[in-house]
C-alpha positions in Angstrom: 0.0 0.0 0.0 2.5 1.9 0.3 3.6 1.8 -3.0 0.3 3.9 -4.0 1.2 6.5 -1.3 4.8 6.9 -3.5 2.5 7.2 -7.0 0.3 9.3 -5.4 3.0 12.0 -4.3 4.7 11.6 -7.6 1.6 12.6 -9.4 0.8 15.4 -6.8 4.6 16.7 -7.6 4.6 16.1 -11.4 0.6 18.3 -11.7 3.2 21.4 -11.0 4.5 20.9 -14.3 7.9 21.9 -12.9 10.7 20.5 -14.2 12.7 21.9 -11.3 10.2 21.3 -8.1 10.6 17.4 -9.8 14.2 17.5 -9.8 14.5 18.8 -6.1 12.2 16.6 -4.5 13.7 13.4 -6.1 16.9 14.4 -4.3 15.1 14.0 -0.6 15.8 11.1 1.3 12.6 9.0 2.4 12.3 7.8 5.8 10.2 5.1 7.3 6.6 6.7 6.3 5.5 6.3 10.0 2.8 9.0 9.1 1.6 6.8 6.0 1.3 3.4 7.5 -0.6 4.7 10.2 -3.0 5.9 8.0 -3.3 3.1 5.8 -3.3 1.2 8.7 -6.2 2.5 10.0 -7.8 3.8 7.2 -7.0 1.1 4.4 -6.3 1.6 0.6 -9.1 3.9 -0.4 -8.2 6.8 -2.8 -9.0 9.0 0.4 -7.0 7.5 2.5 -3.6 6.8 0.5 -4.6 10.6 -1.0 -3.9 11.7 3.0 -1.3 9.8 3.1 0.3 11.3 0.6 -0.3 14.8 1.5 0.9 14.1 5.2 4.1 13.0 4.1 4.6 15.9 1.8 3.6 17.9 5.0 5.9 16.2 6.8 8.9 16.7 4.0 8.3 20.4 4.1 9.0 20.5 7.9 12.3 18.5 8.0 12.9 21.1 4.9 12.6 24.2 6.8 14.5 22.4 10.1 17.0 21.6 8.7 17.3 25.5 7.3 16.7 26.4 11.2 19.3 24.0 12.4 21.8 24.8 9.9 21.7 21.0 9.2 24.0 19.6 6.7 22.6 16.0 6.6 19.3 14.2 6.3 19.6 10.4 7.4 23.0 9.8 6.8 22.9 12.2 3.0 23.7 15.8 2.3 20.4 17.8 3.4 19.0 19.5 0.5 20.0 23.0 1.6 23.4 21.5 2.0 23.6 20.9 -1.9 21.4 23.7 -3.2 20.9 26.2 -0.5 18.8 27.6 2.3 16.7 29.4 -0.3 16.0 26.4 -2.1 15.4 24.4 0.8 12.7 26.8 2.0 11.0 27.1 -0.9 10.7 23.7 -2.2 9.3 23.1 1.5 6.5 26.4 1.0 5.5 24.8 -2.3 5.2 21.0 -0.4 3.5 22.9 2.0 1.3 24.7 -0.3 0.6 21.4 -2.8 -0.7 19.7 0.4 -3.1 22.5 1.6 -4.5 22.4 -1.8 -5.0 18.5 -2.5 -7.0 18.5 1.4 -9.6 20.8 -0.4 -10.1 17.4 -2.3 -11.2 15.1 0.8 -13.2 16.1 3.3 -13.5 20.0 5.0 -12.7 17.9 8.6 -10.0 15.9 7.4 -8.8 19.1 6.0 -9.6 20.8 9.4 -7.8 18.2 11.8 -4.1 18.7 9.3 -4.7 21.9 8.7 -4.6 22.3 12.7 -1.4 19.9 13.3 0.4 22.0 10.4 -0.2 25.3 13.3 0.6 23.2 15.9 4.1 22.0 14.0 4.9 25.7 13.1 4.4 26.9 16.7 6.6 23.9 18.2 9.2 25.0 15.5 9.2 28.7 17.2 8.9 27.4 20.7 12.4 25.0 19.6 14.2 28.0 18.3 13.5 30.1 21.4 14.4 27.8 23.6 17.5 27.4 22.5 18.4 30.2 23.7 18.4 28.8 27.1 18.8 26.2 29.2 15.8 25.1 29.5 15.3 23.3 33.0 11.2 23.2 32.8 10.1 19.7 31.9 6.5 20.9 30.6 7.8 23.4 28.2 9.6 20.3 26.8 6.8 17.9 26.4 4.5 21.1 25.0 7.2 21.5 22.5 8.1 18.5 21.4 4.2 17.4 21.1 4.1 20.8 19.0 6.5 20.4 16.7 6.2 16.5 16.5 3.5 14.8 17.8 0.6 16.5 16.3 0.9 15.5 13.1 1.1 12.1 14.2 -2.2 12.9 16.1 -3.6 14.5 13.3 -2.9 11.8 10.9 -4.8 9.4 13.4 -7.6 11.4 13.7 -8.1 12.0 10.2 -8.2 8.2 9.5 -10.1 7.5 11.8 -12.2 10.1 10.2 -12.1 8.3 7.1 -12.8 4.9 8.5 -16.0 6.2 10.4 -13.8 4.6 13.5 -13.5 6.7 17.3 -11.6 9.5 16.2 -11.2 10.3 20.1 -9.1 7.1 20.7 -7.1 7.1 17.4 -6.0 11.1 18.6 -4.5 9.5 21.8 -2.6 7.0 20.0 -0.9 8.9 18.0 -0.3 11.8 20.2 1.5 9.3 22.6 3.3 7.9 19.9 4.4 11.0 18.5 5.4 12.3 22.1 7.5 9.0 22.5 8.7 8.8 19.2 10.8 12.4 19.7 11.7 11.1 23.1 13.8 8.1 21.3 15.1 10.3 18.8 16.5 12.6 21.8 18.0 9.6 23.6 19.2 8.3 20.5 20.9 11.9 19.6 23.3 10.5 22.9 23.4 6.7 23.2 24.5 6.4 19.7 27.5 6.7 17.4 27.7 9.2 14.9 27.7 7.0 11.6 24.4 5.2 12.6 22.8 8.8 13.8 23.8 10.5 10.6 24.9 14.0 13.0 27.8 14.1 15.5 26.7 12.5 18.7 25.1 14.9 21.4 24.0 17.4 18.3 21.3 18.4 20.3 23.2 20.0 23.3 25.7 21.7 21.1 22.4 23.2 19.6 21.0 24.6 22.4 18.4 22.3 22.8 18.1 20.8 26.4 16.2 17.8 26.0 14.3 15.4 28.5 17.6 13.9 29.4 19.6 17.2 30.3 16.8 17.9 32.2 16.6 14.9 34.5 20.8 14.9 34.6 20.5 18.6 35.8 17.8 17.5 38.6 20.4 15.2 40.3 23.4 16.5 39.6 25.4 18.6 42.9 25.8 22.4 42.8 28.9 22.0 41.1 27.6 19.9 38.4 25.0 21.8 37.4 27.1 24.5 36.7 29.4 22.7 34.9 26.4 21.4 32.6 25.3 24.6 32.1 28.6 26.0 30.8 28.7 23.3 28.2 25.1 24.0 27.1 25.1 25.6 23.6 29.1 25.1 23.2 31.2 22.4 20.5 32.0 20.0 23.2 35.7 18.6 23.6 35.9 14.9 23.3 36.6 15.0 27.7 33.6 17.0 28.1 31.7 14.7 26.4 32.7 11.8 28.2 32.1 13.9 31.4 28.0 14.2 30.3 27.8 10.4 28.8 29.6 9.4 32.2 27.0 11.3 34.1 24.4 10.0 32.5 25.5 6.7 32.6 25.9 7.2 36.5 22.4 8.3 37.2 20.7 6.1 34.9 19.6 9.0 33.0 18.7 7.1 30.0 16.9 4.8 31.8 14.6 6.9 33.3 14.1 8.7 30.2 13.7 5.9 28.2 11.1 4.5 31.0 8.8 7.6 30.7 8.8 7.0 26.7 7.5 3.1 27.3 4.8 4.7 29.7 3.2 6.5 26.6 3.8 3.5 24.2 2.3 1.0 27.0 -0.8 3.1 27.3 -0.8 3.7 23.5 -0.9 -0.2 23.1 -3.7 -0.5 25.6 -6.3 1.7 23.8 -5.5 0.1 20.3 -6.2 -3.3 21.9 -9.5 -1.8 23.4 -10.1 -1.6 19.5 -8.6 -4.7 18.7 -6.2 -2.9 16.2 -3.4 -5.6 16.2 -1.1 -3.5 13.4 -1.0 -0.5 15.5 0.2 -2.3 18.6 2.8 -3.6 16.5 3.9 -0.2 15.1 4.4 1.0 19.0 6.2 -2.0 19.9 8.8 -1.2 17.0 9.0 2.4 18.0 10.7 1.0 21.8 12.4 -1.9 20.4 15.3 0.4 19.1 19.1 -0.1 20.0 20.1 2.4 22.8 
């Protein structure tokens, strides 16, 4: 099925008649089409539903387009980013006319389907301000974090629950939860995965994120439990290129106080109950797309 999602987005690209926007978008990498398979998932193969599909992940491609731009990110799973080879200019506005392609092919399914995206896509753009700003600090506020990161990642995950559900006449209530949780503990993973592993399989230097300003869930809990002394120390580093002994000082620390751990813990708390209202439904498939997002190498 998704095969048709691939078509579908081709076809969406090549009705610009743009030699150029054609070009560009062949050079993006694809990733694992979580967004997709949900939908299909819980939608099946109607024209409605691999039509969302499509127009989700073209959604989602704009965002990691612009991000990167904001991160001043020179790769894109483990390949030049796109405004590596081409630009930021380009980047931005191959991702505007993604952006804009998607709006426009909604008009096409239903006004509430178009409603519930249309929402996320606010959502997404206010998590990607909240992510700059906060990067401007060291952030020690736990809530701030979560409303962030469900911002900028989990609603469209919602989003594209809801709106198959939508399409499915299925409890669009329940299907929201799912994939809010799973979107929340999805960018939790990535986080802890930004430090547990090695550069080549990551695709970005190992603890990007810190040197970036961006004090994730596991900064936060490290900070909580380190002494006077050691909070200081991590909040000099914050923000900073890290030398290869100051790294080891945070991994160490973390290792210490079983940071990851308990990070990793509250992640499997969202999947578990995430699990438990798919098998109120009896929706097999989506309890075995949560279990995959956990059963990652750390």
């Amino acid at each position: 099925m998704l095969s048709a999602v691939e078509r579908k987005i081709e076809q969406f690209i090549d009705d610009l008649n743009d030699k150029e926007v054609s070009g560009l978008y062949t050079k993006l990498p694809h990733g694992k089409r979580l967004r997709a398979k949900l939908i299909l998932k819980i939608a099946g193969s109607s024209l409605a539903a691999v039509k969302t599909a499509a127009i989700v992940e073209m959604i989602h491609a704009a965002s990691l387009l612009h991000d990167d731009v904001i991160d001043d990110a020179y790769t894109r799973r483990s390949k030049p980013s796109l405004n590596a080879l081409y630009g930021n200019k380009t980047a931005i506005m191959l991702g505007d006319i993604l952006y804009s392609k998607g709006f426009l092919e909604l008009n096409n399914i239903s006004a509430e389907v178009a409603k519930i995206i249309s929402n996320a896509v606010v959502q997404l753009s206010l998590g990607e301000l909240k992510d700059v700003s906060l990067s401007k600090t060291f952030n020690l506020d736990k809530e701030i974090y979560l409303k962030m990161i469900y911002q900028k990642t989990a609603s469209l995950m919602e989003a594209s629950a809801g709106a198959a559900a939508l399409l499915a006449g299925k409890d669009k209530t329940s299907y929201m939860t799912y994939g809010r949780n799973l979107g929340i503990a999805f960018q939790m993973i990535d986080d802890l995965l930004d430090i547990t592993a090695d550069a080549a399989t990551l695709g970005k230097p190992a603890l990007h994120d810190f040197v970036e300003g961006k004090t994730t869930l596991p900064y936060i809990y490290l900070y909580e439990v380190l002494d006077a002394s050691g909070q200081n120390k991590l909040k000099s580093l914050h923000a900073k290129v890290l030398l290869k002994e100051e790294q080891k000082w945070i991994l160490e620390q973390m290792r210490m106080h079983q940071i990851i751990e308990k990070s990793f813990f509250e992640a499997r708390e969202l999947i578990e109950e995430a699990i438990e209202v798919m098998t109120h439904h009896g929706e097999e498939a989506l309890t075995s797309i949560a279990m995959q997002m956990i059963d990652r190498k750390f």
